[in-house]
C-alpha positions in Angstrom: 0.0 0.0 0.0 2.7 2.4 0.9 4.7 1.8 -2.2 1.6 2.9 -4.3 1.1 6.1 -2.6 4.8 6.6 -3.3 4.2 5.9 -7.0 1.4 8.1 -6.8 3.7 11.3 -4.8 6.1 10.5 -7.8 3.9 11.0 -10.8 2.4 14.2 -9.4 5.0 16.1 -7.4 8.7 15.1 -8.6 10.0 15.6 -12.1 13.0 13.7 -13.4 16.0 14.7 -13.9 18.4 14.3 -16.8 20.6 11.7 -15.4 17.6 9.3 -14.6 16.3 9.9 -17.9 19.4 9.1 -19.8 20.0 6.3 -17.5 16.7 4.7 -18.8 17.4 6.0 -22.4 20.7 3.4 -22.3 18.8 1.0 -20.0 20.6 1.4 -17.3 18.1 1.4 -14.1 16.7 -1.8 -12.3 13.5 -3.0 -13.5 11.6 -1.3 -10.9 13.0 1.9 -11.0 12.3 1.9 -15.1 8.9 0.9 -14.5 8.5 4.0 -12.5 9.8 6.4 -14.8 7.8 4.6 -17.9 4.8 5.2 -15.7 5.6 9.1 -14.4 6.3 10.3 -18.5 3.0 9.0 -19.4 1.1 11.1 -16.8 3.8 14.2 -17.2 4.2 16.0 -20.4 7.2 17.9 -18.8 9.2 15.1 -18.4 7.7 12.9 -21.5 9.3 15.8 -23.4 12.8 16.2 -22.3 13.1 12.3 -22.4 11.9 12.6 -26.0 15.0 15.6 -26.8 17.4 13.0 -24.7 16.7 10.0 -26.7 17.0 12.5 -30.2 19.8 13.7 -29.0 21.0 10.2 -28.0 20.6 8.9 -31.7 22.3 11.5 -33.4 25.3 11.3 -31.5 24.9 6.9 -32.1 25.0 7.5 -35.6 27.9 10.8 -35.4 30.1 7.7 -34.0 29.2 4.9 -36.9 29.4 7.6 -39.5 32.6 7.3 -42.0 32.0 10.6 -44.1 30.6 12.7 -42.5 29.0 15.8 -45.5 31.2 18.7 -44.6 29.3 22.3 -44.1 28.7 24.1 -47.6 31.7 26.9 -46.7 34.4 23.7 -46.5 32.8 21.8 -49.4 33.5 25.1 -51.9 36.8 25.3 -50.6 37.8 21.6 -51.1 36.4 21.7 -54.2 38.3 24.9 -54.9 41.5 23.5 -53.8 41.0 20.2 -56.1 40.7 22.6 -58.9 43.8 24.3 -58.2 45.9 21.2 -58.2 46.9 21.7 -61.8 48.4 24.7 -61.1 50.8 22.9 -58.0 51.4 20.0 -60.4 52.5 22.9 -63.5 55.0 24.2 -60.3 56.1 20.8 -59.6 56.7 20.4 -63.4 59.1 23.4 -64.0 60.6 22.9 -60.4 61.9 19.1 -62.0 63.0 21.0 -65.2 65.2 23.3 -63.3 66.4 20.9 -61.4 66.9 18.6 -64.9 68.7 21.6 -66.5 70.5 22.1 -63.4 72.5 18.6 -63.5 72.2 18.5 -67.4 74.4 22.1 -67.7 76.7 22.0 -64.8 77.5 18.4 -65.0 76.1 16.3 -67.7 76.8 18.5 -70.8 80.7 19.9 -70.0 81.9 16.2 -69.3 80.4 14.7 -72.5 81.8 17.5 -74.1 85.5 17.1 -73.1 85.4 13.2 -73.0 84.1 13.5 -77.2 87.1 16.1 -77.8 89.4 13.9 -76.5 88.4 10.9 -78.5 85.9 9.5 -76.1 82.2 9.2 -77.7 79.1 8.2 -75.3 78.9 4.6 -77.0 82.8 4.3 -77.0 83.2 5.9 -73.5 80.2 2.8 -72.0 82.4 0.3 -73.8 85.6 1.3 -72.6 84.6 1.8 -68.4 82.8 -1.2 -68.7 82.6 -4.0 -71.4 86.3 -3.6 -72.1 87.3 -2.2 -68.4 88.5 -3.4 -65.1 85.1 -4.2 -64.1 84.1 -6.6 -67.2 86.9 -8.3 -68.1 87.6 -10.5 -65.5 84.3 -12.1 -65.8 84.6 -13.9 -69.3 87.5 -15.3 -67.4 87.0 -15.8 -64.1 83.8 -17.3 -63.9 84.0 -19.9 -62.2 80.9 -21.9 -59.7 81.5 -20.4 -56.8 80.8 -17.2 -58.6 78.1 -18.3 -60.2 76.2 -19.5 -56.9 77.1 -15.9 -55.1 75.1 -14.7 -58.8 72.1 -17.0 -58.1 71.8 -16.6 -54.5 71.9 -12.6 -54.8 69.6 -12.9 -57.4 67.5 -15.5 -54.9 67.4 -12.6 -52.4 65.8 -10.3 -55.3 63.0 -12.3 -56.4 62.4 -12.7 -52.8 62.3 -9.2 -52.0 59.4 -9.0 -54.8 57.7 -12.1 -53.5 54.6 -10.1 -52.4 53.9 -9.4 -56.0 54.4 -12.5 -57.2 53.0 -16.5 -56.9 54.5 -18.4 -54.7 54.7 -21.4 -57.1 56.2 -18.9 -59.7 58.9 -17.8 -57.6 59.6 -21.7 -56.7 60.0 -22.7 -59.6 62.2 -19.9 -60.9 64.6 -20.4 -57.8 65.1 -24.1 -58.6 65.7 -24.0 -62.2 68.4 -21.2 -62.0 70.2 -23.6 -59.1 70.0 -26.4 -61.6 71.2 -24.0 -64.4 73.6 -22.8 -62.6 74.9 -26.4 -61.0 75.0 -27.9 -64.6 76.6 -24.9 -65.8 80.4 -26.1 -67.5 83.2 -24.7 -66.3 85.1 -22.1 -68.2 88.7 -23.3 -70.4 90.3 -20.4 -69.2 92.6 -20.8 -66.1 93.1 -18.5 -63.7 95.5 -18.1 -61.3 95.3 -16.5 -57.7 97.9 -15.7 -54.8 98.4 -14.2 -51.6 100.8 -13.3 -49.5 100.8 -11.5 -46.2 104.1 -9.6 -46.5 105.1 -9.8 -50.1 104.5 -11.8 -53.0 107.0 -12.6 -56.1 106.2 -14.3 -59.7 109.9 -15.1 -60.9 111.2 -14.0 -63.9 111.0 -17.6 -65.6 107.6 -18.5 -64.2 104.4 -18.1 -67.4 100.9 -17.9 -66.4 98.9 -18.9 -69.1 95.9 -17.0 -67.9 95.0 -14.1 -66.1 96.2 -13.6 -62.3 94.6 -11.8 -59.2 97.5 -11.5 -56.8 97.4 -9.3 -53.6 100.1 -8.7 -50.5 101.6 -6.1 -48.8 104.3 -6.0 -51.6 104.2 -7.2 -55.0 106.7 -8.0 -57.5 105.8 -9.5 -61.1 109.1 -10.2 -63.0 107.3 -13.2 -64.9 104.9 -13.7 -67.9 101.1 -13.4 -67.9 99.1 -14.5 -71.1 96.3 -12.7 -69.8 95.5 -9.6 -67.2 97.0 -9.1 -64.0 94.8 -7.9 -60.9 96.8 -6.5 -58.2 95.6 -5.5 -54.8 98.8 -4.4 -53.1 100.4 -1.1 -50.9 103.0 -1.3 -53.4 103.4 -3.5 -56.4 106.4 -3.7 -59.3 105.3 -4.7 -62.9 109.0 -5.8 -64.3 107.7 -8.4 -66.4 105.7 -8.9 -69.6 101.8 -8.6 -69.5 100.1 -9.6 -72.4 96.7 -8.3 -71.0 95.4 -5.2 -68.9 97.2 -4.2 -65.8 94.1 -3.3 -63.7 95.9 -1.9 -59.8 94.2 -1.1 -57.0 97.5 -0.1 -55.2 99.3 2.2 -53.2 102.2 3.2 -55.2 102.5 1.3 -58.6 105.6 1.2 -60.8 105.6 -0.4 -64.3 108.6 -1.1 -66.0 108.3 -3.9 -67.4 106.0 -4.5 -70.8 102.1 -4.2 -71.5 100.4 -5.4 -74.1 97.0 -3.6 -73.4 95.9 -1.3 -70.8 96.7 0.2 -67.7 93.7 1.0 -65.1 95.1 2.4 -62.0 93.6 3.2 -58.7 96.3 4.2 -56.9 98.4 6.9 -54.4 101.5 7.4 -57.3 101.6 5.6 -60.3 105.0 5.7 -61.9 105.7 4.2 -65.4 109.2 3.6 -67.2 108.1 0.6 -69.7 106.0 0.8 -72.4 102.3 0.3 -72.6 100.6 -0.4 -75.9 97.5 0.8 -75.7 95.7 3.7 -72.9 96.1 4.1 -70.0 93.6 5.4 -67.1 94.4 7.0 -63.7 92.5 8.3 -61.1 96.0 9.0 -58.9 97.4 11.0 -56.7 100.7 12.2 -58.4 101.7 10.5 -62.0 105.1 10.4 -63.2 105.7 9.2 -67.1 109.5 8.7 -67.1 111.7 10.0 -70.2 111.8 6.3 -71.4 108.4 5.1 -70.9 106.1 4.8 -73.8 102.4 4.9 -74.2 100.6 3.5 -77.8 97.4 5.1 -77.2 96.0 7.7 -75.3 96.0 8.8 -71.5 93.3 9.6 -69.4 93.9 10.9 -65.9 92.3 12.7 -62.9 95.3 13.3 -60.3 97.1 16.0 -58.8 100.6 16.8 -60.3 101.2 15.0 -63.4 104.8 15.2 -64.9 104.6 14.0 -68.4 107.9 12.8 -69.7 107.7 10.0 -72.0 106.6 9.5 -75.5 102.5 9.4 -75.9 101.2 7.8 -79.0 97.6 9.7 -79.3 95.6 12.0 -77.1 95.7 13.6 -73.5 92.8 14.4 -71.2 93.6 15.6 -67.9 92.1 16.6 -64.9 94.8 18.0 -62.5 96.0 20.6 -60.3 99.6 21.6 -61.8 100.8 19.5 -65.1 104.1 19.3 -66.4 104.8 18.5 -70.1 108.2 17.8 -71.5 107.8 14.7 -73.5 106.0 13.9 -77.2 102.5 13.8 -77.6 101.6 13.0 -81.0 97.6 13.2 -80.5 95.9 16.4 -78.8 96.0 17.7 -75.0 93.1 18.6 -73.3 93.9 19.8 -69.7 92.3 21.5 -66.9 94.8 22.6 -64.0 95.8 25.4 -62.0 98.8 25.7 -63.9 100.6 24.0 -67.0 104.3 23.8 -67.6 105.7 22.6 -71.1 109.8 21.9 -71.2 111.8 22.9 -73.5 112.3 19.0 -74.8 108.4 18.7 -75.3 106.8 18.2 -78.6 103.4 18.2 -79.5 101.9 16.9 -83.1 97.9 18.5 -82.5 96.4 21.1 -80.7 96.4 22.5 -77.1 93.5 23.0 -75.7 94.1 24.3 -71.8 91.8 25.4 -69.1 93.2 27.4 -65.7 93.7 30.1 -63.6 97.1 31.0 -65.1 99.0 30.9 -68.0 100.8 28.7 -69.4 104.3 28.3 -70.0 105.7 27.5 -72.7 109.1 28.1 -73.8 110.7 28.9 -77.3 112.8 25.5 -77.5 109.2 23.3 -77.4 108.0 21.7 -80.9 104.6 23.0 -81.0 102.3 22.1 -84.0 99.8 24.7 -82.9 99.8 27.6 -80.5 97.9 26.8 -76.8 94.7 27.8 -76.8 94.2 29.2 -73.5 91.1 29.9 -71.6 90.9 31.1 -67.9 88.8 30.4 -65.5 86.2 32.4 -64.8 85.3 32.1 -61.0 81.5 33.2 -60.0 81.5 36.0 -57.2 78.9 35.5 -54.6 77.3 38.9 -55.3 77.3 38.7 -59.2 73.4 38.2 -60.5 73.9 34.5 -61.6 75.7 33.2 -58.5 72.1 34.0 -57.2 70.5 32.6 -59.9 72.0 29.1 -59.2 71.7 29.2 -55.8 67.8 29.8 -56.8 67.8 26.5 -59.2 69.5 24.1 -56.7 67.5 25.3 -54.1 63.8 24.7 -56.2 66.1 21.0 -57.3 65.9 20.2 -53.4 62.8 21.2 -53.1 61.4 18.6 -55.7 64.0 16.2 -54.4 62.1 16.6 -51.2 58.6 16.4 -52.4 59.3 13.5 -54.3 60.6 12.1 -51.1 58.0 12.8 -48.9 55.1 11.4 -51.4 56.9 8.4 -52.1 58.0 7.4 -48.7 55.4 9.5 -46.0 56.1 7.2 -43.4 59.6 7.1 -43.4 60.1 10.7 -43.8 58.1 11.6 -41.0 60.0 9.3 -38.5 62.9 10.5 -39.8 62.4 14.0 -39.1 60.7 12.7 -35.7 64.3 11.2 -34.8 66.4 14.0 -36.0 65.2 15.4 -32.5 67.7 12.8 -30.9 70.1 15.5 -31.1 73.3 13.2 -29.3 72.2 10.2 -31.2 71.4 11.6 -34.7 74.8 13.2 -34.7 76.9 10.5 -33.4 75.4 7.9 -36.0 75.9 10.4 -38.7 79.4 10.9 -38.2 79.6 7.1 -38.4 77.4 6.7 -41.8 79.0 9.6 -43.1 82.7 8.5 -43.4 82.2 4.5 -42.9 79.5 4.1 -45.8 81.9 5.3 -48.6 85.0 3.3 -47.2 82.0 -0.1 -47.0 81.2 0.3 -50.5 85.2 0.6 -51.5 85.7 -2.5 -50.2 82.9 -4.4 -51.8 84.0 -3.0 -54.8 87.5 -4.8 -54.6 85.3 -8.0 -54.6 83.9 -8.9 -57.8 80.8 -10.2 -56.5 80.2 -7.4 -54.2 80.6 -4.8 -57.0 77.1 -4.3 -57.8 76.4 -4.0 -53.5 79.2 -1.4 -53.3 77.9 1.0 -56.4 74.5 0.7 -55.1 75.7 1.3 -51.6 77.8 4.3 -52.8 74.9 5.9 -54.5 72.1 5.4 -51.9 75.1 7.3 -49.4 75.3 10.0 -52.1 71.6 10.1 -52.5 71.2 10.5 -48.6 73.6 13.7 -48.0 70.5 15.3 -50.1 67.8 13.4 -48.0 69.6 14.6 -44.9 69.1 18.5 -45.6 65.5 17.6 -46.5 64.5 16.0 -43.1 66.2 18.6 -41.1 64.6 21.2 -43.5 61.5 19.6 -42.4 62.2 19.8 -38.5 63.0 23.6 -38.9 59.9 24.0 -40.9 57.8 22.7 -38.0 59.8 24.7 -35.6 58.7 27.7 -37.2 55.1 27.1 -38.4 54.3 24.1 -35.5 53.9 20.6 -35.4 51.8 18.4 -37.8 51.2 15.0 -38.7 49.2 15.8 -42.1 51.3 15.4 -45.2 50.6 18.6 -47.3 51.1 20.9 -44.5 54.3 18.7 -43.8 55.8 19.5 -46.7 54.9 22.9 -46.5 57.0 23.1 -43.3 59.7 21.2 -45.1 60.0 23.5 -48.1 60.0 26.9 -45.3 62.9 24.4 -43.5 64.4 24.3 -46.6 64.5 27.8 -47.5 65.7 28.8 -43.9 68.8 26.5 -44.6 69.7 27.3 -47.7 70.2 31.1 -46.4 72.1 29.9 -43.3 74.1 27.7 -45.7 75.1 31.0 -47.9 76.4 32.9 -45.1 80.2 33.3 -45.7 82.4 31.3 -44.1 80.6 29.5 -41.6 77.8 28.5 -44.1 80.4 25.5 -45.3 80.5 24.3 -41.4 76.3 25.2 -40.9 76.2 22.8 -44.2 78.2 19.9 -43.5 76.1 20.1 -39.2 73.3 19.4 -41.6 74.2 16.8 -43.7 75.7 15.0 -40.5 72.5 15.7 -38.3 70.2 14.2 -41.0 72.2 11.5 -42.2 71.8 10.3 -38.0 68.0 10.7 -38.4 67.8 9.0 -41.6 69.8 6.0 -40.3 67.6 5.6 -37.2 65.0 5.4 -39.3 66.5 2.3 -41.5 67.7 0.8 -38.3 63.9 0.8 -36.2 62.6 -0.6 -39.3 64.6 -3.2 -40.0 66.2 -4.0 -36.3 65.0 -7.5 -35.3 62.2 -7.6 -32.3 63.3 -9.3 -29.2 60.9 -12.4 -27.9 61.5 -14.1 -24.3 62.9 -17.7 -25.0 60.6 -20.3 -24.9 61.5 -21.1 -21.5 60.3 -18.4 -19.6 57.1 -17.6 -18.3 54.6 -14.8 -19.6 52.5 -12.7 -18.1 48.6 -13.9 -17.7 46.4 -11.5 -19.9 44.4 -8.3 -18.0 41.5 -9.7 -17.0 38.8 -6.9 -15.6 37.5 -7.5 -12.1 33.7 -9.1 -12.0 30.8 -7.0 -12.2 28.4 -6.4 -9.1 25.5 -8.1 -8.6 22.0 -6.4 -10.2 23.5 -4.6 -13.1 23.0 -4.1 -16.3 25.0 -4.1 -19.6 23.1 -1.9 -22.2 19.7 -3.2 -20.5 20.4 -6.7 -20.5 21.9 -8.4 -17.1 24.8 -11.0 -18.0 24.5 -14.3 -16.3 
């Protein structure tokens, strides 16, 4: 009786308030409680009402959570569909912002070097098939090949198909792996021998000993007084060629002295290369100093990149040559085409074509030399950092790192945006970039001395190179955020990242320090950059199998009497 006079009190006097009404709206009150309030909203039109907004209310903000596009207001419609229009105008920037950067490369680097290496003999085709079908790097494989070569070839090429395996069948990539090991395990072994040694001090091939083949030798200090039928790889600190070579002398040495006999090319890699002999075709140097003595003699032509060249011997055709201060006082019976700081011709030197010289003096040339021509001098022309076109260039690099960046940044979001997140590890950004900076480029030197680990080295080598520009791009982009704030949106991103950029490149042009500012830069993002490559790749750490692991979270029991979205559990 008493509980209907209270049922009664509460449909006339009390209203309810919101929390009681949502409460039943989500089915959350005992069964008695709901009963009441059912009953109270049918006698009160107060209360009916506002449970009516609630549950509205309570729907629309149901179907706000379940909704994946939401229709944006009319004012942010326009404007997206403005800004979609206007995209042909950022792809016409992105356009000429690639073909400055394009012409960029093309004039300063492309287009002079194809232009000295045709004057000096050297056409594109010819140039191709001299570095590499009839180089260093391509002739020891129709020689050398022999299977343990050939399995390092198939399982680097295994590790490439399975890089790709995503995009391929399974079955496919099965089938392909097996058929290339059986190729490559019925493959015949070549005809041609070759011969390798080793030595830890020195190492000697006599004067009557005849290698009918080619020969890798390597050692502290070599000495070849013998005969080889066939070229001759040396890997040394120092290493003597007395004896007769019938093939290419390809040195990756120290200090490298020829006076014996060659019967086809010299390659040198090398401190000081020093010839006396003869040599009957080219020869190629990237060296530190060159010395041709009075008696040596060269058939064809000579290609260098050093520092101080003395030219003394007899040359059969042309000269290029890259070099700080060149000395000329032998016969040349091609053309010379030099770039120095300064050229010296002797008074014993004799020269059958013209002489074509590039550098900041003149050059000497006294009455005694046999000149066929007069030396056409040209001087350099160094840019001042005020004139109009030092400014233009530093406006075309500057849109070519831009793109660089863009391109970056589209391609590879992800990465670039932990990678400007970890150049914030100040201590360990620039401690790993010191590392990657210098050890990278001495890596990929040494895999090039391996044959098999040439292609790993080049690539390596490039990717480093590739990376010193990566590096101003993700600190550009940290800058960029320091000045306009922090995002995680990829347009506005890269808006901060070409602001970063433009900051830099202004720091970077500051006299004097802006060499230092610029090399911070390249060290601080290279760090960043390699963090990011290292937290993608670095192997995640389980507990061994031993060990125990922790039970899952499991949430403490409910009370008694309640109710989960109006249904009790059991």
């Amino acid at each position: 009786m008493s509980e209907a006079n209270d049922t009664r009190t509460l449909q006339s006097s009390e209203h309810l308030d919101e929390i009681t009404c949502l409460m039943y709206i989500e089915r959350q009150l005992e069964r008695v409680r709901a009963a009441e309030v059912s009953a109270h909203t049918q006698e009160c039109t107060q209360c009916r009402t506002l449970l009516r907004a609630l549950e509205r209310e309570s729907r629309l903000l149901t179907r706000a959570l379940f909704e994946e596009d939401e229709p944006l207001p009319a004012r942010l419609a326009e404007f997206q569909e403005r800004a979609r229009r206007s995209m042909q105008w950022i792809w016409g920037v992105v356009v000429g912002l690639a073909a400055t950067g394009v012409y960029a490369l093309y004039s300063t680097y492309v287009v002079p070097g194809q232009t000295e290496l045709e004057k000096a003999g050297f056409g594109g085709t010819n140039l191709l098939g001299l570095l590499i079908f009839q180089g260093a790097f391509w002739k020891g494989w129709q020689s050398v090949v022999t299977l343990l070569e050939v399995l390092a070839l198939l399982t680097m090429a295994g590790f490439a198909m399975m890089i790709f395996r995503r995009r391929s069948r399974r079955g496919y990539v099965l089938a392909m792996l097996v058929a290339t090991l059986l190729g490559g395990v019925l493959l015949p072994g070549t005809a041609g021998a070759t011969e390798f040694r080793k030595g830890e001090a020195s190492e000697r091939v006599a004067s009557d000993e005849v290698i009918h083949g080619d020969l890798f030798i390597t050692g502290s200090r070599v000495q070849m007084d013998g005969t080889v039928e066939g070229d001759v790889f040396v890997f040394a600190q120092s290493a003597d060629i007395n004896g007769h070579v019938k093939g290419d002398v390809i040195a990756f040495v120290q200090s490298t002295r020829i006076s014996g006999t060659v019967d086809g090319n010299v390659r040198g890699f090398t401190d000081s290369l020093f010839i006396s002999g003869s040599v009957a075709r080219n020869v190629l140097a990237f060296a530190g100093t060159i010395n041709l003595d009075s008696s040596s003699k060269i058939g064809g032509s000579v290609t260098a990149f050093t520092n101080s060249p003395a030219l003394d011997g007899e040359i059969g055709k042309d000269v290029l040559m890259f070099a700080k201060d060149i000395s000329l006082d032998g016969k040349v019976h091609g053309s010379i085409r030099a770039k120095a700081g300064d050229l010296h011709i002797g008074p014993k030197a004799e020269v059958d074509g013209h002489i074509n010289f590039e550098g900041d003096k003149d050059p000497s040339v006294p009455s005694q030399a046999k000149l066929a021509y007069p030396v056409e001098f040209k001087r350099w022309v160094h840019d001042s950092e005020n004139s109009p076109r030092h400014y233009v260039w530093q406006g075309i690099w500057s849109a070519a790192l831009i793109l660089f960046g863009l391109v970056l940044f589209l391609l590879l979001p992800d990465f670039a945006l932990q990678s400007v997140d970890n150049s914030e590890r100040y201590g360990a950004s620039f401690g790993l970039g010191i590392l990657v900076l210098f050890g990278v480029p001495i890596a990929a030197l040494i895999a090039c001395v391996t044959v098999v680990g040439l292609f790993v080295g080049i690539s390596a080598f490039f990717l480093w190179y590739a990376g010193l520009y990566a590096a101003q791009v993700v600190v550009g982009g940290l800058v960029g955020q320091w000045v306009l704030g922090r995002t995680r949106e990829l347009w506005p991103l890269i808006g901060r990242m070409v602001v970063g950029l433009i900051l830099l490149r202004l720091c970077t042009a500051v006299p004097v320090v802006g060499g230092w500012v610029k090399f911070a830069i390249v060290i601080w993002g290279l760090g960043a950059i390699s963090l990011s490559i290292y937290r993608r790749f670095a192997p995640v750490v389980t507990p061994p199998s031993g060990a125990s692991t922790p039970a899952p979270y499991a949430p403490p029991p409910l009370p008694p009497n309640t109710t989960v979205g109006g249904i009790q559990p059991a």
